[in-house]
C-alpha positions in Angstrom: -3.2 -156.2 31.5 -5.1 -158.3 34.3 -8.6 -159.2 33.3 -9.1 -157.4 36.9 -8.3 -154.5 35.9 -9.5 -154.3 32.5 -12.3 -151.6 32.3 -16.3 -152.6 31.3 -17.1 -153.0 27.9 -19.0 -150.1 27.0 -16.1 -147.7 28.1 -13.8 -150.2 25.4 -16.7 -149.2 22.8 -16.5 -145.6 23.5 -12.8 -145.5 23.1 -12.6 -148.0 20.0 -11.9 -145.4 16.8 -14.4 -144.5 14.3 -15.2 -146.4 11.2 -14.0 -143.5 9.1 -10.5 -144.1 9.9 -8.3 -145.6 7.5 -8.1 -148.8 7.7 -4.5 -149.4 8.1 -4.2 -147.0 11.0 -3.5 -148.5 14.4 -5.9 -148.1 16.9 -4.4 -147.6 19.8 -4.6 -150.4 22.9 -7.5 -149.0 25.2 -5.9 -151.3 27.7 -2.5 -149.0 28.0 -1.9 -146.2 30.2 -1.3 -143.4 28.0 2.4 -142.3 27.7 1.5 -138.7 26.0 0.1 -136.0 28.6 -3.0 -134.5 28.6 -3.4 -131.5 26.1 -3.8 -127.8 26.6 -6.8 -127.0 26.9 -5.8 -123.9 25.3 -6.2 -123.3 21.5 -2.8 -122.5 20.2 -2.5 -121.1 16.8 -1.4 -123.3 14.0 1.9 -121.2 13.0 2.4 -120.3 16.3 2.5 -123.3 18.3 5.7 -125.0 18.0 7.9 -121.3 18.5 6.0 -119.0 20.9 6.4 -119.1 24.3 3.5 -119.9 26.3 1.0 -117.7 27.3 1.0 -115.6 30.1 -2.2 -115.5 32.2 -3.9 -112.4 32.6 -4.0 -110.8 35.5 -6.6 -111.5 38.3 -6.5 -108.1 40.0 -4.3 -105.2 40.0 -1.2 -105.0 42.0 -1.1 -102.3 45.0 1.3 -100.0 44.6 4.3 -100.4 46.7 4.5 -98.8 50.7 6.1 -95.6 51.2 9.3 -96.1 53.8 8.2 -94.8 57.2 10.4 -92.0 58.4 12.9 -92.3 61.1 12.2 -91.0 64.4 13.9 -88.0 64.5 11.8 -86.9 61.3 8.5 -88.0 63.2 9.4 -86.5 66.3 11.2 -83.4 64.6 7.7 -83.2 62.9 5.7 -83.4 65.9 7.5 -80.6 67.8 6.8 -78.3 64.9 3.2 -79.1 64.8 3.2 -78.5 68.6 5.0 -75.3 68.8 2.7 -74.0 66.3 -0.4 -75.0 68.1 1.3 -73.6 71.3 2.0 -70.1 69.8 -1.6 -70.0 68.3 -2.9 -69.9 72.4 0.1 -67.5 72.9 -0.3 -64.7 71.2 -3.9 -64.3 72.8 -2.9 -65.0 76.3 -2.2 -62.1 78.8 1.1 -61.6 80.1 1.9 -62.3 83.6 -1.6 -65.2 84.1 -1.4 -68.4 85.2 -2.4 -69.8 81.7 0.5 -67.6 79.9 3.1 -69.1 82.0 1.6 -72.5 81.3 1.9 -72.1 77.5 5.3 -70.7 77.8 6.6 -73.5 79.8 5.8 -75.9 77.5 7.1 -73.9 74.2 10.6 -73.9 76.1 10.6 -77.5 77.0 9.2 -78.9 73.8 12.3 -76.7 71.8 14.9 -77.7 74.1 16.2 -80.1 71.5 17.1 -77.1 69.5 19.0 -75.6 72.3 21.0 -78.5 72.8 21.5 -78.8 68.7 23.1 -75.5 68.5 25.6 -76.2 72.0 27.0 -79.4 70.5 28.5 -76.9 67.3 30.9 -75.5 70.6 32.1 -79.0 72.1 35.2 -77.7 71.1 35.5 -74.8 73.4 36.5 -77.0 76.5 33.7 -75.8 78.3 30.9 -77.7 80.2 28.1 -78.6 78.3 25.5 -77.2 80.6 26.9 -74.2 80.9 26.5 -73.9 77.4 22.6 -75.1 77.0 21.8 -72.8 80.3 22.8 -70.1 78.1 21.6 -71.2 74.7 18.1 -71.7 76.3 17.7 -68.0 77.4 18.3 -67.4 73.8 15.4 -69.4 73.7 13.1 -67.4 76.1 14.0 -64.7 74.4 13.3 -65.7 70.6 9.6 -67.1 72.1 9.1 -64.1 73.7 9.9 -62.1 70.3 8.5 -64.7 67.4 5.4 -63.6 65.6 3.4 -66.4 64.1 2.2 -64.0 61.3 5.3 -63.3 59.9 5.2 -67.1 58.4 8.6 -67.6 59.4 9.1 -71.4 61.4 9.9 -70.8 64.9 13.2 -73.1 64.6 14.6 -71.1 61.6 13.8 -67.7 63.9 15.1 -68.8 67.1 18.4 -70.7 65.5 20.4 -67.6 65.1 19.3 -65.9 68.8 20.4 -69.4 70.2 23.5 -69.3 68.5 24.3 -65.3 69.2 23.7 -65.5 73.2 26.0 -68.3 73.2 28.6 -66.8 71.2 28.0 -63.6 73.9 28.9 -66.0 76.6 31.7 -67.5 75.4 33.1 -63.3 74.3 32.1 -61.5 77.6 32.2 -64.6 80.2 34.5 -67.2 79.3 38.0 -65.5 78.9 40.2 -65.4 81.8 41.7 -62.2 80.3 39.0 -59.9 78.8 39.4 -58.9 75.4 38.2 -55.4 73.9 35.3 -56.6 71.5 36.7 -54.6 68.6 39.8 -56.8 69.4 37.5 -60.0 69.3 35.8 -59.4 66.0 38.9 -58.3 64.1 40.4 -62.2 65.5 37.6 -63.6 64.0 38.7 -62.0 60.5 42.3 -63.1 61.6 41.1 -66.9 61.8 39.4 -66.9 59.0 42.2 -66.0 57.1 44.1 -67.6 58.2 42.4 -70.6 56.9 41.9 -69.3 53.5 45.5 -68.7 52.8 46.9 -71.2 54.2 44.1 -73.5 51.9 45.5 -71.2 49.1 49.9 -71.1 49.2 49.4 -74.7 51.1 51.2 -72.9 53.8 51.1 -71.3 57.2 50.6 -67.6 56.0 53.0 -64.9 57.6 52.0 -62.0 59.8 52.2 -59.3 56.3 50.4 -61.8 54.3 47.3 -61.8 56.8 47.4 -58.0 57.2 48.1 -57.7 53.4 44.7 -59.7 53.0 42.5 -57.9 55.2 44.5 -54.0 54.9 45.4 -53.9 58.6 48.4 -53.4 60.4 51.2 -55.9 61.3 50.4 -54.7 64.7 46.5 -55.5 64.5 47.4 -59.0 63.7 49.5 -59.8 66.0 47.5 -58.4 68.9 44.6 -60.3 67.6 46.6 -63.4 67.4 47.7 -62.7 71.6 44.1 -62.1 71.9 42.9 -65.4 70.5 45.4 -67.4 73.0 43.5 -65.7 76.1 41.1 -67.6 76.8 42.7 -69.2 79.8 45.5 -68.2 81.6 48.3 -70.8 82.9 48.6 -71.6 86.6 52.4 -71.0 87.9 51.8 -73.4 90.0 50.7 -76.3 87.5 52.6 -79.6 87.7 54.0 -80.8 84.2 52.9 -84.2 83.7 55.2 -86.9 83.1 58.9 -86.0 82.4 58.0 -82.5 80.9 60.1 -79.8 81.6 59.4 -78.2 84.9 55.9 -75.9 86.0 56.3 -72.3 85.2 57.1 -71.3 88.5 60.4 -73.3 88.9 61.4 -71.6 85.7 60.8 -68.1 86.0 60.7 -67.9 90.2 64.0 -66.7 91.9 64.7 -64.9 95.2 64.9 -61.4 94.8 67.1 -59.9 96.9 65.5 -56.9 97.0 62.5 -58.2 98.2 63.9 -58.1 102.0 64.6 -54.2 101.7 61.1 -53.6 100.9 59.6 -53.6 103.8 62.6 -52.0 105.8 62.6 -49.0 103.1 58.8 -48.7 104.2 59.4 -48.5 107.5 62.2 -46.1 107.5 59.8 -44.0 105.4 57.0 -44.1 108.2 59.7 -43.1 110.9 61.5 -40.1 109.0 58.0 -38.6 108.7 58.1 -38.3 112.7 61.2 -36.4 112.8 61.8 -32.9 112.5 62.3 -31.3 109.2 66.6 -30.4 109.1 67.0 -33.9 110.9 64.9 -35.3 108.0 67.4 -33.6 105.4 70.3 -34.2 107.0 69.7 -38.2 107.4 68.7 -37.6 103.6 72.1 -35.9 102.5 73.8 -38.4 104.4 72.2 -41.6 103.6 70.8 -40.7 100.2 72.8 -38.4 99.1 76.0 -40.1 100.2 77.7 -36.7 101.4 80.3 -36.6 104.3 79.5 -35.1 107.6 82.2 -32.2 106.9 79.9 -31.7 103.3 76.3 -32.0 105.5 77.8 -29.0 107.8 78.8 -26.8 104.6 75.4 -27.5 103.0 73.3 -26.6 106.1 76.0 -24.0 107.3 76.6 -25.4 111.0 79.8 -27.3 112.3 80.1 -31.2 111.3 80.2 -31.7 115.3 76.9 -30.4 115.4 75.7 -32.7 112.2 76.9 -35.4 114.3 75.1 -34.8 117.4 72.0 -34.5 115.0 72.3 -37.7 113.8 72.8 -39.6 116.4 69.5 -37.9 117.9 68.2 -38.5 115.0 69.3 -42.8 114.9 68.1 -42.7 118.9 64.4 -41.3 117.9 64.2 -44.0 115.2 65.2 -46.6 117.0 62.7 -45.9 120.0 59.6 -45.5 117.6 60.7 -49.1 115.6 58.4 -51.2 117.0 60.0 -54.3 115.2 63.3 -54.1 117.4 61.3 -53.4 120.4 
């Protein structure tokens, strides 16, 4: 090392060893950087020292125990509606009927459980029927179940008013939807029909037959098919209605045809409002001859007069007709 940079004399002193150490041990340079690192300031046990790991610092303060997730925000706001409705129905039940306040409070139960009302209309997007329709009528379930619900019971609003919902909407879609209206005993038993249906067809991995079903639920054959015609009533077909694409053709190319007795319909009315205006025998006679197919020489044997005179009768009889037909006048 430089003489620069060599350090003062009484640090050498200080570092020079003791005169207790054997003499043949090496002092070491004071000059040179030491090449060993600085030691543990640690203790370390003797038997220890060379095999366990090192020591793990205690801990400087306890660790907080982890956060809680926050809900979602249909569980906060699902939460806030409950704790809302029953605050609303706690100033309900002491309100008159019929006062400004009353009205107030009942307004806002509706609105704040209109979410319900729509939860129960989606379970009948199926039935091809507007959506509004469906929550118009689902929320005057809901009028009904607020105006009903008793918060003493300890019963929550949602699980009272959920099957009132649900029932005046199944009620719309029995007495209001159906093009064809079904007897309700008809209704109900389809319901059974449906249901199985399902459940046999689950079971024999089948479509089940028409005994089968009425086997199952101890009905007639005829039950279940009139519940099945039932069940396809909900709309009727248009005659009219255009097949899309190349489909066969609409209903009414198929099954309309001229009827030629369509044209005599209104002639055999007519004839019916004239013979009313003629005398009684003329009446039979044009009625033995025309319905009855009988000859003049017949006519005259039936009534008891000559045919000449039958004849003279009818032609009377054509002349006052034809004078009273307004249509060939």
């Amino acid at each position: 090392m430089s003489a620069n940079t060599a350090p003062p004399q009484d640090q050498v002193s200080a570092l020079t060893p003791a005169p207790a150490q054997s003499p043949d041990s090496t002092a070491p340079d004071p000059t040179a950087p030491d090449p060993t690192p600085a030691p543990d300031p640690t203790p370390a046990h003797p038997s220890t020292q060379s095999s366990a790991p090192p020591p793990t610092p205690p801990p400087t303060a306890e660790q907080p125990p982890a956060p809680k997730p926050a809900p979602s925000p249909a569980k906060r706001r699902g939460a806030d509606t409950r704790a809302l409705t029953q605050v609303l129905f706690t100033q309900f039940k002491d309100l008159e009927p019929g006062t400004p306040e009353h009205t107030r409070v009942r307004t806002a139960l509706i609105e704040a459980n209109l979410p319900l009302v729509r939860y129960a209309a989606a379970r009948f997007r199926s039935r091809n029927e507007p959506m509004e329709d469906v929550v118009q009528v689902g929320t005057i379930g809901l009028i009904n179940a607020i105006d009903r619900f008793d918060p003493e019971r300890g019963v929550q609003f949602p699980t009272f008013a959920m099957p009132t919902v649900i029932g005046e909407i199944k009620r719309y879609f029995r007495d209001n939807v159906r093009t064809v209206h079904v007897p309700r005993r008809l209704h109900e038993l389809w319901v059974q029909v449906n249901s199985a249906t399902e459940d046999l067809t689950t079971a024999f991995g089948r479509s089940p037959t028409t005994a089968e079903i009425a086997e199952r639920l101890r009905i007639s054959e005829e039950d279940v098919l009139s519940c099945i015609e039932a069940g396809r009533s909900y709309h009727a077909a248009s005659l009219e209605a255009a097949q899309e694409g190349d489909g066969p053709p609409g209903l009414l190319d198929r099954l309309g045809y001229e009827d030629p007795a369509l044209d005599g319909v209104e002639h055999r009315d007519l004839v019916r409002h004239l013979l009313v205006q003629l005398p009684e025998r003329e009446q039979r006679i044009l009625l033995l001859r025309y319905y009855s197919n009988l000859t003049q020489s017949q006519i005259s044997v039936e009534l008891g007069v000559s045919q000449m005179h039958v004849s003279r009768l009818l032609a009377r009889s054509f002349q006052r007709l034809r004078s009273a037909n307004r249509i060939d006048a």
